[in-house]
C-alpha positions as CSV (number, residue, x, y, z in Angstrom):
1,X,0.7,193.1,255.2
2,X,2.0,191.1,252.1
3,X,0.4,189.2,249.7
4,X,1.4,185.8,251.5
5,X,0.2,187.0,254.6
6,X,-3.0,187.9,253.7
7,X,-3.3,184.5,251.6
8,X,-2.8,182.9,254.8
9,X,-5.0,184.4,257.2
10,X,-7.6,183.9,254.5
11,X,-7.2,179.9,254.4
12,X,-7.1,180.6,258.6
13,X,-10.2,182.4,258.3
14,X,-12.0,179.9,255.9
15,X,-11.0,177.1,257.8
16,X,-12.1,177.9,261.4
17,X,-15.7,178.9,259.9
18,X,-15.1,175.1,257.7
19,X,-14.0,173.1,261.1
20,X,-17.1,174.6,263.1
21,X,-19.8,173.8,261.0
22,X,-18.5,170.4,260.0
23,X,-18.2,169.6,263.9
24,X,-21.7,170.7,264.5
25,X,-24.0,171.8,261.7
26,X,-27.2,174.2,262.5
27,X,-30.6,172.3,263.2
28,X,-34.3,174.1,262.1
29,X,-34.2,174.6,265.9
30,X,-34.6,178.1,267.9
31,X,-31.6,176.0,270.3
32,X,-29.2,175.3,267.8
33,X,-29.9,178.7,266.1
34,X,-28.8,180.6,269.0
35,X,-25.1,179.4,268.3
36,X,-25.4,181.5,265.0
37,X,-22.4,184.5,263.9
38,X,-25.7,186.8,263.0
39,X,-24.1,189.4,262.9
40,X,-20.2,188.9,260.9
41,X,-17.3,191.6,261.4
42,X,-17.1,192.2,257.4
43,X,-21.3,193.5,257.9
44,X,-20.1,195.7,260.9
45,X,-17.0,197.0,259.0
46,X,-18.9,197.9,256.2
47,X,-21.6,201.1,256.7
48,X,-22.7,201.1,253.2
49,X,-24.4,198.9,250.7
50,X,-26.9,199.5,247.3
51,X,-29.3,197.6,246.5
52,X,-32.0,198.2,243.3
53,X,-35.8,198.7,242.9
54,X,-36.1,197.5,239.3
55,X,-38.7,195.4,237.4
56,X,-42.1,195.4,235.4
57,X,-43.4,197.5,238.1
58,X,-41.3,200.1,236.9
59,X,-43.2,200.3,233.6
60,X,-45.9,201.5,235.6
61,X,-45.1,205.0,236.6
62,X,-43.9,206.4,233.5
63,X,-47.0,208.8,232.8
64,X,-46.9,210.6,236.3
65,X,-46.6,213.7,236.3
66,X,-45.8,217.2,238.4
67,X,-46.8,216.5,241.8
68,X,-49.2,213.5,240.8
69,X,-48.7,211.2,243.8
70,X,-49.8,207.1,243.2
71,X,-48.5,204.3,246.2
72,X,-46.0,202.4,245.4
73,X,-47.6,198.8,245.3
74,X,-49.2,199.5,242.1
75,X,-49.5,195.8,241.3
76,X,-51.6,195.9,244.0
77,X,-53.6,198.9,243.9
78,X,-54.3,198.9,240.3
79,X,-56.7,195.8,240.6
80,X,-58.4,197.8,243.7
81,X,-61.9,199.1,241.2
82,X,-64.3,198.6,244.8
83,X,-62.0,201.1,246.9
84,X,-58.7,201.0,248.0
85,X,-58.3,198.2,250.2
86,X,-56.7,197.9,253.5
87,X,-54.7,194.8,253.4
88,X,-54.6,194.5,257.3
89,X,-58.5,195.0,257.6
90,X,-60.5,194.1,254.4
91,X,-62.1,197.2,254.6
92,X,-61.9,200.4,252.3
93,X,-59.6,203.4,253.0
94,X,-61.4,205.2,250.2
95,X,-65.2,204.9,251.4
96,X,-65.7,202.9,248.9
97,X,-64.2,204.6,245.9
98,X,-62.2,203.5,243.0
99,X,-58.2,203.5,244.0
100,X,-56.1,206.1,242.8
101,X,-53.6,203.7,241.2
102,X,-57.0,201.9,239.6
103,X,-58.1,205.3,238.1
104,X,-54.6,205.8,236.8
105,X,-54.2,202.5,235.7
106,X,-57.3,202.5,233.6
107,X,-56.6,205.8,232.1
108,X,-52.8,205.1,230.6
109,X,-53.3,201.3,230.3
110,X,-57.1,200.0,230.4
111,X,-59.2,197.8,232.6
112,X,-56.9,195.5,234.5
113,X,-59.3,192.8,233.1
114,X,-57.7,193.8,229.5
115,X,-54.5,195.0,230.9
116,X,-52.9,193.3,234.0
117,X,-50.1,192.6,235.4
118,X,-48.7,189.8,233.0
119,X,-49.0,193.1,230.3
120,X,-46.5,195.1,231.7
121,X,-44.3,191.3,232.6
122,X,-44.5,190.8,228.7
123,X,-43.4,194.8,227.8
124,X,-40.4,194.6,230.0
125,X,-37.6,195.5,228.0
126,X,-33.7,195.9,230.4
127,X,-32.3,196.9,227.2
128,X,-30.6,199.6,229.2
129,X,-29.2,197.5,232.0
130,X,-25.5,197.0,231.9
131,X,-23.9,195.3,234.9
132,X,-20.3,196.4,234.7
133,X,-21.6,200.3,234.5
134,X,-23.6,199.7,238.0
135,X,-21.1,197.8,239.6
136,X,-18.6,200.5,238.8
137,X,-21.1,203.2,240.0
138,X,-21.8,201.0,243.2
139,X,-18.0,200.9,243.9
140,X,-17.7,204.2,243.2
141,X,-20.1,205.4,245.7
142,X,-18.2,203.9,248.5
143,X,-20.6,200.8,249.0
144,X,-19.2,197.8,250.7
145,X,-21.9,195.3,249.3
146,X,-24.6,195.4,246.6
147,X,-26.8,193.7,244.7
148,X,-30.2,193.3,243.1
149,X,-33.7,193.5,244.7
150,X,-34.0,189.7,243.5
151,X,-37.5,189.5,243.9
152,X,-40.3,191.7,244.9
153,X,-43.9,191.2,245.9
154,X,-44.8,190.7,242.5
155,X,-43.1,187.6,242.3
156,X,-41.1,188.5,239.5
157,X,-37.6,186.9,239.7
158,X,-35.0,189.0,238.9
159,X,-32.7,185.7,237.9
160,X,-32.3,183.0,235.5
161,X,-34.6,181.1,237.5
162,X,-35.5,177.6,237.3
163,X,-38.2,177.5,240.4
164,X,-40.4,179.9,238.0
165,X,-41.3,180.5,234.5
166,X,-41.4,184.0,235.3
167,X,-38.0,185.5,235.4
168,X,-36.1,188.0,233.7
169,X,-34.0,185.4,231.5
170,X,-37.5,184.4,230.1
171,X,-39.1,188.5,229.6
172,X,-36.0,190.1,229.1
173,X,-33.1,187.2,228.4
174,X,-30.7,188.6,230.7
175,X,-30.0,186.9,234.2
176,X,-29.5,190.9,236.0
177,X,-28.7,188.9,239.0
178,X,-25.5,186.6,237.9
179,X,-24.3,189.0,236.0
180,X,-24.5,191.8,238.8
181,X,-22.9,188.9,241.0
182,X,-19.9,188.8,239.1
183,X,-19.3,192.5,238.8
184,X,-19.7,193.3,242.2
185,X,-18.0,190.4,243.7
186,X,-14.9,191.3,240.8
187,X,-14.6,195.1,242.2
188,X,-14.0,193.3,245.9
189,X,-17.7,194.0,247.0
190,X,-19.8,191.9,249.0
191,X,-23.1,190.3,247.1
192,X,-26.6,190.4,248.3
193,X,-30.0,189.8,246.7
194,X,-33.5,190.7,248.8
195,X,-37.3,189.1,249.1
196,X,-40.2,190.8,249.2
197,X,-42.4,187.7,248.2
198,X,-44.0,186.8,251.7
199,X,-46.6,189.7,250.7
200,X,-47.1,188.7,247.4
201,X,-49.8,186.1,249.4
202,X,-51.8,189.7,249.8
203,X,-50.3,191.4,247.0
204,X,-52.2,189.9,243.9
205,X,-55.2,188.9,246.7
206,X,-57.4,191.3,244.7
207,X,-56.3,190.5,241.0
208,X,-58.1,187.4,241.3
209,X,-61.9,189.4,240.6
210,X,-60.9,190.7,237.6
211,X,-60.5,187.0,235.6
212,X,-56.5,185.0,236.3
213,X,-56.3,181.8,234.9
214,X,-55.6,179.4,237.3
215,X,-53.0,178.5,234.9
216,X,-51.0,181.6,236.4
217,X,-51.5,181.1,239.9
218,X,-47.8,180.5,240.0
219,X,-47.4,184.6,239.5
220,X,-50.9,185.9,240.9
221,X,-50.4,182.6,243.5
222,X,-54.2,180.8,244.3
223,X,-55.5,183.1,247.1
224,X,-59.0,184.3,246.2
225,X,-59.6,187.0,249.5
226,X,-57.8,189.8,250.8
227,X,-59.1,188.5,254.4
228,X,-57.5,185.2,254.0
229,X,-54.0,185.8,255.6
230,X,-52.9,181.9,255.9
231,X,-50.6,181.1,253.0
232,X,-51.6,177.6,251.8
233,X,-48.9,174.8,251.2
234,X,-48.7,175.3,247.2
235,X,-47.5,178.8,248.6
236,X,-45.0,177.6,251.1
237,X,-43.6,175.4,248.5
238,X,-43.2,177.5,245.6
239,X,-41.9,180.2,248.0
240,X,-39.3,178.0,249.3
241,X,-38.1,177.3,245.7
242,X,-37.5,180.4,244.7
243,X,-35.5,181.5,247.6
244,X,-33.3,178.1,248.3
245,X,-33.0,178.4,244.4
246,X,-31.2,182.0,244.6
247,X,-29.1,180.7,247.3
248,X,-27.9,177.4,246.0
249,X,-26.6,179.3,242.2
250,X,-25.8,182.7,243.6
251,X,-24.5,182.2,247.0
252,X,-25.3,185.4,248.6
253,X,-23.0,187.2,251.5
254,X,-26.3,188.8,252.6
255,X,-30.3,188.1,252.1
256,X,-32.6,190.7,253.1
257,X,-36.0,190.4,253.9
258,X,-39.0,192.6,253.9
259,X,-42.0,192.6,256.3
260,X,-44.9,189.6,256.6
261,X,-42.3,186.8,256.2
262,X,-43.8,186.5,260.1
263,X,-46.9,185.9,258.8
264,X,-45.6,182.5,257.1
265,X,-45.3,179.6,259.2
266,X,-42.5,179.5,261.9
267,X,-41.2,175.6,260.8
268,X,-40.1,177.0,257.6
269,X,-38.2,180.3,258.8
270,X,-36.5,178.2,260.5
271,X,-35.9,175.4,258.2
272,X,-34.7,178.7,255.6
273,X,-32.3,180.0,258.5
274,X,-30.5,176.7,259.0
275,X,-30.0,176.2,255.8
276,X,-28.7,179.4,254.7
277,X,-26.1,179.4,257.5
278,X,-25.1,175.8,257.0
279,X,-24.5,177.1,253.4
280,X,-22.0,179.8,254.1
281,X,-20.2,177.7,256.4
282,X,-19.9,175.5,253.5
283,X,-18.4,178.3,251.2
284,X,-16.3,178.6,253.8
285,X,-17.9,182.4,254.9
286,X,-19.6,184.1,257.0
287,X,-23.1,185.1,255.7
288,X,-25.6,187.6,256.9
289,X,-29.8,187.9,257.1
290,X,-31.5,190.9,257.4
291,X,-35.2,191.0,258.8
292,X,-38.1,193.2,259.8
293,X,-40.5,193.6,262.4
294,X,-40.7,189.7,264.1
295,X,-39.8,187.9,261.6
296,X,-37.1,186.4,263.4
297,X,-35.3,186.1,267.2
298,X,-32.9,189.3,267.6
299,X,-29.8,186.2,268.3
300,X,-30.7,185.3,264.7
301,X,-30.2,187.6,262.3
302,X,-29.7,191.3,261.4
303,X,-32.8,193.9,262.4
304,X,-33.6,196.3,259.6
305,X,-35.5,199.8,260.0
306,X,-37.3,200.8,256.7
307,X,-36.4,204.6,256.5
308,X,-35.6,204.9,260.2
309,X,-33.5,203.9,262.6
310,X,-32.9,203.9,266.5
311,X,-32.4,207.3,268.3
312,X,-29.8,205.9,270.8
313,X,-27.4,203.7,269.7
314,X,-27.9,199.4,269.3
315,X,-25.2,196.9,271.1
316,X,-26.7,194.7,268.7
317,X,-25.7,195.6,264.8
318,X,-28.8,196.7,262.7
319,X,-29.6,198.4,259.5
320,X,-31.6,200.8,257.7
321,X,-32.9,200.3,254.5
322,X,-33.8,203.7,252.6
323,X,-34.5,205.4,249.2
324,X,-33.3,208.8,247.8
325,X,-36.6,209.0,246.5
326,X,-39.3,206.6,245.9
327,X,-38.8,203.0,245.7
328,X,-39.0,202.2,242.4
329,X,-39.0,204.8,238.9
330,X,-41.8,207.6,238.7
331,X,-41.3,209.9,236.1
332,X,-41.9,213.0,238.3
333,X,-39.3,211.6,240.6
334,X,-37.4,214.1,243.5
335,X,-34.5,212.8,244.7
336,X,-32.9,214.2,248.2
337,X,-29.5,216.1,248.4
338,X,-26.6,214.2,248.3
339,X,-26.3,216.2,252.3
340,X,-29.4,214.2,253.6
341,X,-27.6,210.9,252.4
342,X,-24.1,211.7,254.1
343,X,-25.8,213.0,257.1
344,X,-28.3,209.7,257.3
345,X,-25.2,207.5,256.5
346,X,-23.1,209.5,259.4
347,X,-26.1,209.4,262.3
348,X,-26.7,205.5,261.5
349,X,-22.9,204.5,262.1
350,X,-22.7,206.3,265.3
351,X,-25.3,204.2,266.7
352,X,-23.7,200.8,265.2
353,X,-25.9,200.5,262.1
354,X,-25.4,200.3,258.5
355,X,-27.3,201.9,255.6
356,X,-28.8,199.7,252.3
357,X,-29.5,202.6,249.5
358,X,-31.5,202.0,247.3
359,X,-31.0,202.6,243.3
360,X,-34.6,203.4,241.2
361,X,-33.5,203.1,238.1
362,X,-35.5,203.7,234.9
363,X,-37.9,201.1,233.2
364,X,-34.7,199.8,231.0
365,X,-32.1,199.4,233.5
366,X,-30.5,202.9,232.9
367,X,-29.4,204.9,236.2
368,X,-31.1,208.0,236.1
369,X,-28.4,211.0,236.1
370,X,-29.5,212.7,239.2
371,X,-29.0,209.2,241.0
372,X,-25.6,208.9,239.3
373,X,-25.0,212.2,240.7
374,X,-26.1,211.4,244.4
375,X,-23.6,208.4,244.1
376,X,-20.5,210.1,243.5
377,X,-21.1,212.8,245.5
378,X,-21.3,210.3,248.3
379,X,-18.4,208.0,247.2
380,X,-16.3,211.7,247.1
381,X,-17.2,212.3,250.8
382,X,-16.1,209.1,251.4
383,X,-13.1,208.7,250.0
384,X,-12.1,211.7,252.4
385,X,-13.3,210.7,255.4
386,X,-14.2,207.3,255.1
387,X,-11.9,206.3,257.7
388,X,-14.2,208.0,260.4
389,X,-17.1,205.4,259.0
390,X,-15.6,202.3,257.8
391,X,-14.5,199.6,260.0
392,X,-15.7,202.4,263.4
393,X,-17.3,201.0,266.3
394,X,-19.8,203.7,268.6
395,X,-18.3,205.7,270.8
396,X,-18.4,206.0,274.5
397,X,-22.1,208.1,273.7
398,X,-23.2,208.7,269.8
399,X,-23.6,212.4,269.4
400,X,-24.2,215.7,270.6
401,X,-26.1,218.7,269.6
402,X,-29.8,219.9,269.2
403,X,-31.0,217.6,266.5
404,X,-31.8,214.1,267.7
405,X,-35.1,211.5,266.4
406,X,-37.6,211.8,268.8
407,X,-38.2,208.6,268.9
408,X,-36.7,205.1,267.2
409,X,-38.5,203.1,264.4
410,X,-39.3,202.8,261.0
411,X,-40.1,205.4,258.5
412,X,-38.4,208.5,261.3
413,X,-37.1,210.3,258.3
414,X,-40.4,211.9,257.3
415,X,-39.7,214.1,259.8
416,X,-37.1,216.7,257.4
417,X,-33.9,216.5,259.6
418,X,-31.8,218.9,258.8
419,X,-28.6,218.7,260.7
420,X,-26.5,222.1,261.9
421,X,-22.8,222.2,262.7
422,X,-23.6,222.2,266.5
423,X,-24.3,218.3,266.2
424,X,-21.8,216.3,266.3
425,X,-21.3,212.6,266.0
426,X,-19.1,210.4,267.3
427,X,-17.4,207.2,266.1
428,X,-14.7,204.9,267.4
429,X,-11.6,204.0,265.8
430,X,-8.3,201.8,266.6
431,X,-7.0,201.7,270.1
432,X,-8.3,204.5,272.1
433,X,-8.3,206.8,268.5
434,X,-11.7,208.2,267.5
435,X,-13.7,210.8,265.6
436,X,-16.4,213.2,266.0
437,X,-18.1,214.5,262.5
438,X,-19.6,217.8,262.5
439,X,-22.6,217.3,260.4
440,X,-22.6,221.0,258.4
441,X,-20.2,223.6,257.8
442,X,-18.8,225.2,260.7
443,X,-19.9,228.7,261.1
444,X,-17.1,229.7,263.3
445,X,-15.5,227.9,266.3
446,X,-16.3,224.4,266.8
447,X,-17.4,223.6,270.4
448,X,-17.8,219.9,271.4
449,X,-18.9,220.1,274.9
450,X,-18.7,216.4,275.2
451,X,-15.5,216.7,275.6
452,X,-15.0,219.3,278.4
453,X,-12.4,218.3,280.7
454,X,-14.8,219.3,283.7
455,X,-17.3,216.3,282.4
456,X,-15.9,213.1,282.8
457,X,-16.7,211.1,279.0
458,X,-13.1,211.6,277.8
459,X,-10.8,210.7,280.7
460,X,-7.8,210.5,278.7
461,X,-5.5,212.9,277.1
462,X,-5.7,214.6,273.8
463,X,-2.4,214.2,271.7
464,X,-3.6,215.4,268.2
465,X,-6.7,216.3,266.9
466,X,-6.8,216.8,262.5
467,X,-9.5,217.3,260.2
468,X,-9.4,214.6,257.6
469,X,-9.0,215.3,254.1
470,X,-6.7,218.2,255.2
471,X,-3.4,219.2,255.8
472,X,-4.0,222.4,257.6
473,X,-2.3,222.6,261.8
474,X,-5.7,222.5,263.4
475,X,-5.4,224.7,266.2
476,X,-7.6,223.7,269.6
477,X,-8.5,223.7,273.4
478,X,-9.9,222.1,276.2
479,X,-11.7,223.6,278.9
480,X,-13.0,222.8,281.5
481,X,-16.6,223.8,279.8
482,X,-15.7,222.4,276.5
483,X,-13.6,221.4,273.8
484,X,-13.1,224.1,271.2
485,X,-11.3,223.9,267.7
486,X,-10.8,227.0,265.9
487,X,-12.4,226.7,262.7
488,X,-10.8,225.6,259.3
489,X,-9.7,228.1,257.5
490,X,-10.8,225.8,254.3
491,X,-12.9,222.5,254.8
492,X,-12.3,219.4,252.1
493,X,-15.9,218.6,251.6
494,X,-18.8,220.2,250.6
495,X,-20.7,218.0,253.0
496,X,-19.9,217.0,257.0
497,X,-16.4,217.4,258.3
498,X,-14.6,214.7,260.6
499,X,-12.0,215.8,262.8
500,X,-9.5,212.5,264.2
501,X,-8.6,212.8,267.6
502,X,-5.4,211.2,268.6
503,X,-5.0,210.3,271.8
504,X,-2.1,209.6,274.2
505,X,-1.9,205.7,275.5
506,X,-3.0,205.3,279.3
507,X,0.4,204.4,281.4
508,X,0.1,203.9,285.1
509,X,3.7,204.3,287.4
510,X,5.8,201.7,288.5
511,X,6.6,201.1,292.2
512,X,10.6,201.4,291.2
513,X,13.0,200.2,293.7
514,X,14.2,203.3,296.3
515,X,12.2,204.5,299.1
C-alpha cells in the first residue's frame, strides 16, 4: 500500500470515529455505555505491551538479600509495628507480631515515625532514567504499546503533575511520563499509563499512628482506620484530578487499572469512563481501558488477569498483566527465562488475550541487564515468528497437548508450567491460513493430532505447511490418526517453533450446462 493510500484510510479512519461521537457523545450512563468500541482492533492486533514498576518504593528494597523475602506493598507494611494487617479484615496475619517489612524497615532505615514514606519521596533520585534508551529497548522487544506505571498506590505521580505537589518533576525534575510519551509514540508504539491509586485509600490507612501531618493528607490521604473502606469526598476529588489530569496532557491509547477501583463509588467510574471515551473520539482514536475484578461491566472495557489468564479461550478480548520477577526492584531479584516469557506470551494469544510485561527497573531508572536480556531475547523470537502472534485471531480450538491451567484466574502462573514439544498452540491468520506453535524443541517427529483427517476440526485441505524463520522443504503427512511433520533438521529459535499452514481455498462445482 502506498504512502497516499495509507494517508487516506487514516483521515477515513479518523473521521468515522470523529462523525460518531459528534452525532452522539457517551453519557455517565450504564445505557449509553454499552454503545462503547471496548475493545479496538489495534489492542487485538497487538499481543504485546511493557509497562514499568518504578518509583520511591524502589528505594526500599535495595538491602535484601539472598533469599530474604519482604511483600511488595512496603509502603504499606512498613508502618505495620502491631502485626501485619489484613487489609480486608482489620485483623493480624502475624498473631500479633511486628510485620516483616516493619522489622526490615526499622533496621535499614529507622522507626517510620523518623523515617516514612515522604523520606524515601525526598531521596528519589531517576538520575539513571533515559527515555529514548527504554523506548528503544521497548521496541526492541517486540512490544506494540508501552508506557509508565503513572501512578501507584503510593500516590506518587509519575508526571509533571499539576493535581499534586507530589510528582516526579517536583523529587526528581523530570516529567518520566511525557517524555516516555514521546519516545514511544515516535518508534510507532501505542502509549499507556496505569493507576493503582483506588488502594492507596487502605494503603497509607496505617501510617496515620505513627504522626502525618494533616498537612500531607494529600499523599498519606485523611483516612485514620484500616476498617474504614468508604473513601470520603476529599478522596473522590483529588483522585479524579489526578487521573482526568493524565488524560487531558498525555492522551493515553490505553489506561489500566488495578483492583479496588470497585470499591469507589459507581457515579464516578462512570463519569471517568464517559469521559475518557468521549476523549479519544475527540483525538480522533480509538482508546482502550483495562480493569480488574468488577470494577466495570464486561461491554465496557478490557478484563485483566494479574499473572493469570483463562484456561480456554475468551470471545471477549482480555489481558494479562505479569512480571519476570517481582513487581518493583529487590536487590536479590530472580528473573524467569526468557522460555517462560515466550511460552506465556504464546498460550495467552491462542485464547484471544494480550500480555502487559512489566519492567523493574533499578532505584535510578537504569534497566537492569538481566531484564535487558529477557527483552531481546523476546523481541528476537518475535521478529521470526511474529507473524504467528501479531494481528492472529484463536483458532477453531486453542491448543493441544498435556499441559493445560487447571483452572482460569489470577495469579495461575505460580503453578511452574513448563511446556513440552507435545503442546501445541494454535492461532489464526488471513483467510483460512493459520498456525500451530510447538512450544519446545521437537524431540523427533512432530504429531498434531488435531489435525488428523479422521477427526473433523480441519475440514479443509492442506496446501503447504513451513516453519517460519526457515527455509528448509518441510516434509509432512496426514493421517487419518494424526498430522505428522518430520522434524527440522535445524530450528531458527532457541525458544518455540511455529509452523504456517497454507491452506487450499474451499470451491464448490458448478451445475454446467450438459446433462
Amino acid at each position: 500500500m502506498n504512502m497516499k493510500a495509507k494517508t487516506l484510510l487514516s483521515i477515513l479512519a479518523i473521521s468515522a470515529v470523529s462523525l460518531a461521537w459528534a452525532g452522539k457523545p457517551f453519557s455517565p450512563t450504564w445505557e449509553s455505555l454499552k454503545n462503547v468500541n471496548n475493545e479496538p482492533e489495534w489492542f487485538k492486533d497487538a499481543k504485546l505491551g511493557i509497562y514499568t514498576h518504578w518509583g520511591p518504593v524502589s528505594l526500599a528494597f535495595v538491602h535484601m538479600e539472598g533469599k530474604q523475602h519482604l511483600p511488595g506493598w512496603h509502603g504499606m507494611y512498613m508502618y505495620h509495628d502491631k502485626g501485619q494487617i489484613d487489609w480486608k479484615t482489620g485483623k493480624s496475619r502475624t498473631a500479633g507480631q511486628p510485620a516483616a517489612s516493619y522489622l526490615y524497615h526499622k533496621e535499614h532505615f529507622g522507626e517510620p515515625s523518623e523515617f516514612g514514606y515522604k523520606n524515601f519521596i525526598k531521596a528519589f533520585d531517576p538520575s539513571g532514567f533515559d527515555a529514548v534508551e527504554w523506548a528503544e529497548l521497548f521496541e526492541a522487544s517486540g512490544a506494540q504499546f508501552a508506557g509508565p506505571v503513572a501512578m501507584h498506590h503510593d500516590n506518587f505521580a509519575m508526571w509533571d503533575a499539576k493535581s499534586t505537589r507530589w510528582n516526579v518533576m517536583n523529587y526528581g525534575g523530570v516529567d518520566v511520563s511525557g517524555e516516555l510519551k514521546r519516545e514511544i509514540e515516535k518508534r510507532g508504539m501505542k502509549y499507556m499509563g496505569s493507576f493503582h491509586h483506588a488502594f492507596t485509600w487502605m494503603y497509607f490507612a496505617e501510617a496515620h499512628r505513627h504522626g502525618v501531618d494533616p498537612a500531607d493528607y494529600d499523599l498519606f490521604t485523611d483516612n485514620d482506620d484500616i476498617n474504614n473502606h468508604t473513601t470520603s469526598e476529599r478522596f473522590n476529588r483529588e483522585w479524579w484530578a489526578k487521573l482526568k489530569e493524565f488524560i487531558d496532557v498525555y492522551q493515553p491509547d490505553l489506561l489500566w487499572f488495578d483492583w479496588w477501583l470497585e470499591n469507589m463509588d459507581e457515579e464516578l467510574r462512570r463519569k471517568f469512563l464517559a469521559y475518557y471515551y468521549n476523549k479519544g473520539a475527540e483525538w480522533g482514536k480509538d482508546v482502550a481501558i483495562a480493569y480488574k475484578e468488577t470494577t466495570f461491566p464486561e461491554f465496557s472495557a478490557i478484563r485483566d488477569y494479574e499473572r493469570g489468564r483463562p484456561n480456554q479461550p475468551k470471545e471477549q478480548a482480555w489481558l494479562t498483566d505479569t512480571s519476570p520477577g517481582a513487581w518493583f526492584h529487590r536487590a536479590n531479584a530472580k528473573f524467569v527465562e526468557p522460555n517462560e516469557i515466550v511460552d506465556i506470551l504464546i498460550d495467552i494469544t491462542s485464547k484471544n488475550g494480550c500480555m502487559l510485561l512489566n519492567v523493574p527497573p533499578d532505584p535510578d531508572g537504569s534497566i537492569p541487564a538481566e531484564m535487558k536480556h529477557l527483552l531481546l531475547e523476546l523481541g528476537g523470537w518475535l521478529d521470526v515468528n511474529g507473524e504467528a502472534i501479531y494481528k492472529t485471531r484463536p483458532w477453531t480450538i486453542f491448543g493441544e497437548g498435556p499441559t493445560r491451567l487447571a483452572a482460569s484466574g489470577h495469579k495461575n502462573e505460580k503453578k511452574g508450567i513448563l511446556y513440552t514439544d507435545k503442546d501445541i498452540r494454535f492461532t489464526k491468520g488471513e483467510g483460512d491460513d493459520f498456525y500451530a506453535i510447538v512450544m519446545a524443541k521437537p524431540e523427533g517427529d512432530i504429531h498434531i493430532r488435531t489435525l488428523a483427517s479422521g477427526l473433523g476440526v480441519l475440514n479443509l485441505d492442506i496446501q503447504d505447511i513451513t516453519l517460519l524463520g526457515s527455509k528448509e522443504k518441510i516434509k509432512w503427512e496426514r493421517t487419518y490418526d494424526s498430522l505428522v511433520i518430520k522434524q527440522p533438521k535445524k530450528l531458527p529459535t532457541d525458544y518455540a517453533h511455529a509452523f504456517k499452514f497454507s491452506i487450499k481455498s474451499y470451491k464448490e462445482l458448478g451445475i454446467g450446462g450438459d446433462e
